[in-house]
N, C-alpha and C positions, 0 to 999 in steps of 0.2 A: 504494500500500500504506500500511497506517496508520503512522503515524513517533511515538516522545515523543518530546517536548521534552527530556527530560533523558539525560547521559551524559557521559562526560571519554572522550578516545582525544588518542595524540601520534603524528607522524609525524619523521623524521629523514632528512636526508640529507645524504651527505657527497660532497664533485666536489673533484677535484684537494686542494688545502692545507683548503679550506672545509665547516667539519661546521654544518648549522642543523639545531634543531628547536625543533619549532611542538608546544604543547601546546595542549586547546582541553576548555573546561567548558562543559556546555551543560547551562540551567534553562528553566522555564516562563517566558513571556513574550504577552503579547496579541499584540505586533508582533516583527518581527524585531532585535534590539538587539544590534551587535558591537562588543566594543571590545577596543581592539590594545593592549599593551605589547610593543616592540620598539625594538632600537637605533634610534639619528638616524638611523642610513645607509641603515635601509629608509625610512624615512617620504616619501620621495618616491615610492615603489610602493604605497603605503596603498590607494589608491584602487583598483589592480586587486586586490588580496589583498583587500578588502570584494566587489568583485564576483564572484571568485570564491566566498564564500562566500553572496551571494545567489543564484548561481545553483544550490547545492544545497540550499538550505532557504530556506524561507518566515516562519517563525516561531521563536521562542525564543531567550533573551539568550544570547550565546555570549560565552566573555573567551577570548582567546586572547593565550600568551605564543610571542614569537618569541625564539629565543636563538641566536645566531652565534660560532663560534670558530673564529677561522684559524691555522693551523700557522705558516705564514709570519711571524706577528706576534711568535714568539720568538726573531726572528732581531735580532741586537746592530742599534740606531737610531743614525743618526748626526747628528753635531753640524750644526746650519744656521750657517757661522760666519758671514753674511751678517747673519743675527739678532744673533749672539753679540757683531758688532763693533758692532751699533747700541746693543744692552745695556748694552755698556762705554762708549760714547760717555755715554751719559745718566747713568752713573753717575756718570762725572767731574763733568759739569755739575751734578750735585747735588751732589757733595763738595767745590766750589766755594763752591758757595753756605753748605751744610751742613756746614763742614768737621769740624763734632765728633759728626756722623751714624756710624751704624756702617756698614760694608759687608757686602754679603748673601755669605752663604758658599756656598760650588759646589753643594750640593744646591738650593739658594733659585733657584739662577740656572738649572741641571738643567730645573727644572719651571716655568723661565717659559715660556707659552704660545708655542712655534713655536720653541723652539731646541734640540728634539730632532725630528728629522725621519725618522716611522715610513714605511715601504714601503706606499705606498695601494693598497687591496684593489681587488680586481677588483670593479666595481660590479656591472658584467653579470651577472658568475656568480655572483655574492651573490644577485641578486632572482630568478636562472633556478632557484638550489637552494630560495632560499625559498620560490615560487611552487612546487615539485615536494614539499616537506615537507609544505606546506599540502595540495597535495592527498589525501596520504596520508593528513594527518590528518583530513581531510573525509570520506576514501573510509572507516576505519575509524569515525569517530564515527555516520554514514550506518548503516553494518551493527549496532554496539550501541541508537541509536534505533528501526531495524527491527525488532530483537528485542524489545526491551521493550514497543513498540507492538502487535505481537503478542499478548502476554501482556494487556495492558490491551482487544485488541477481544475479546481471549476474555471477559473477565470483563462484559467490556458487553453482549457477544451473549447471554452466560445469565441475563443479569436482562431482554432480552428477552425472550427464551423465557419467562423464570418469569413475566414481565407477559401475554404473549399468555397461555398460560394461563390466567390468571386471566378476564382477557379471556372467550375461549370460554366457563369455565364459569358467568361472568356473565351470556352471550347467551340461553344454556341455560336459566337460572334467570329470565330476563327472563317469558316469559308467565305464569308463577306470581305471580311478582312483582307486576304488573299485575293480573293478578286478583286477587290478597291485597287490595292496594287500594283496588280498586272495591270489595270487599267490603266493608273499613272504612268509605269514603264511607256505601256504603248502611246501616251498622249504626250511623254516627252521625244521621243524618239518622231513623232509625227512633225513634232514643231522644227527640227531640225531638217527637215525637208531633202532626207536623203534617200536613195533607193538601199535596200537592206536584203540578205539571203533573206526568205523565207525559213529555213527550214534551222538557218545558224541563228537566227532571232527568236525560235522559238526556243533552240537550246539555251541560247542568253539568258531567256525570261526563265524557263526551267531553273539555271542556275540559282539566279539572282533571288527565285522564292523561294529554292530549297535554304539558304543562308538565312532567311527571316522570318524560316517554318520556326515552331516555338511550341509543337506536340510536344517532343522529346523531353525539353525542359516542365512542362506543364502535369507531363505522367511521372517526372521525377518530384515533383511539388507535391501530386498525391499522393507517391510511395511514402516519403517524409512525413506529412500529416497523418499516416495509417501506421507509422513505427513510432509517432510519438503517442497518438491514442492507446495503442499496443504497451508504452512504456509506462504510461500512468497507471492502466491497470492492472499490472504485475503485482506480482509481491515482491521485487528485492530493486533497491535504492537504486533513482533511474538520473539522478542529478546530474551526471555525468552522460550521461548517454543522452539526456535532454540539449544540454550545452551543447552538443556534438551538432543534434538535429539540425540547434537552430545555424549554426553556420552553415550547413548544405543550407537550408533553405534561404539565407538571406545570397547564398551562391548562386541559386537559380534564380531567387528575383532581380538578383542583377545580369545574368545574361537572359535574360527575358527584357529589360528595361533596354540591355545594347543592342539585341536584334529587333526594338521596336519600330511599325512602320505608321501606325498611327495613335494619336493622343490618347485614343481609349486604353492602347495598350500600355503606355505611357503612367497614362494615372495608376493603371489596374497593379503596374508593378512598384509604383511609389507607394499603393497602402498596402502592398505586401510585407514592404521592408518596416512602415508604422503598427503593422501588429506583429510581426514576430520581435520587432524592439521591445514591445509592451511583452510578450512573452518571454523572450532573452532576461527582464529584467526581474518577474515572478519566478523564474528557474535559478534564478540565484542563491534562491532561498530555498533551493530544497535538496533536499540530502542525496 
């Protein structure tokens, strides 16, 4: 089904003491592009939280915030006095040497690294909640991409429509067209007032409308619009194969606009090139 690239959704989950949640903004991007802000204590799981997130999208930069609070962690810390007597060992020795130094005051000494000793979180069930936030937040950002993507093939499918349209009643008008033409060849060619082969004049004019036949280009315009309707309704991410389309197609509207021989064709293939730009620019945004 067609997916955008863009959308924000947060997942949350709270096991025993531990609440995480995972928020997650998702834009356009050519490749798939993730990046994590999360405590140190995940960053050893980095690697499966990236694979889980490749295994549900292909494309588009995702930032995702992990945020962790544990109940347990307002519970009173207790002193490491193991730390606290090596503290005071060193201090002396500097107030030996230093003896007109100041002494550091109990808050100073409080938050020296490792002489309060906090209760270590259950690693497991840190990365088991993180990994289940994540996926919530996957499974909702999934359902607002679907939706929007929707909304964007609708708006591609009716500027195909409006283009076949055109199409057909361009096919229609082709043998008029053609004969308009030839008619002109033969009214310039009359004005010149010369005597001409028969039979090498009609090869001329042969020539000269096979160069500004415009079927070819015309049944490749429809193959194009039947491989993009064909790509929106697939299942697997068609962004890429979209973007593809629209360059054939904006390729035939322009050698359809240079072997043009009258105005109508003219216009017909200037609002070819005005809706597939309006299309080229709704494909941007899809996975």
């Amino acid at each position: 089904m067609t997916q955008s690239m863009t959308g924000f959704a947060r997942g949350s989950v709270t096991t025993g003491t531990q609440t995480v949640t995972v928020e997650c903004r998702s834009v356009n991007s050519r490749f798939l592009d993730v990046q994590f802000r999360m405590p140190d204590a995940l960053r050893e799981c980095e690697t499966v939280l990236r694979e889980q997130v490749g295994n549900a999208f292909s494309r588009g930069k995702l930032e995702l915030t992990i945020r962790t609070h544990d109940k347990a962690s307002s519970a009173p810390a207790t002193i490491d006095q193991e730390r606290l007597g090596a503290l005071r060992s060193a201090f002396s020795a500097i107030a030996e040497v230093f003896p007109e130094s100041n002494m550091p005051d109990q808050l100073s000494i409080m938050l020296a690294p490792g002489v309060l000793a906090e209760q270590a979180a259950d690693s497991e069930a840190l990365q088991s909640a993180t990994s289940e936030a994540l996926r919530a937040c996957l499974s909702e950002l999934r359902e607002q991409r679907l939706s929007e993507g929707k909304k964007l093939a609708l708006m591609v499918e009716e500027r195909c429509v409006a283009i076949r349209a055109q199409l057909d009643a361009l096919k229609a008008q082709l043998p008029q067209l053609l004969a308009a033409h030839r008619q002109k060849l033969l009214s310039r060619l009359a004005a010149l007032d010369i005597e001409a082969d028969p039979k090498r004049l009609e090869e001329e004019i042969v020539y000269v409308l096979q160069r500004a036949d415009v079927e070819e280009e015309m049944d490749r315009l429809g193959a194009h619009l039947d491989a993009i309707e064909s790509a929106l309704n697939g299942d697997a991410p068609c962004g890429r194969r979209l973007d593809f389309l629209m360059q054939e197609l904006n390729r035939e509207a322009n050698t359809l606009s240079s072997k043009s021989t009258a105005l109508s064709t003219t216009n017909t293939s200037v609002e070819f090139k005005v809706l597939i730009e309006q299309m080229r620019e709704q494909i941007q945004n899809i996975e």
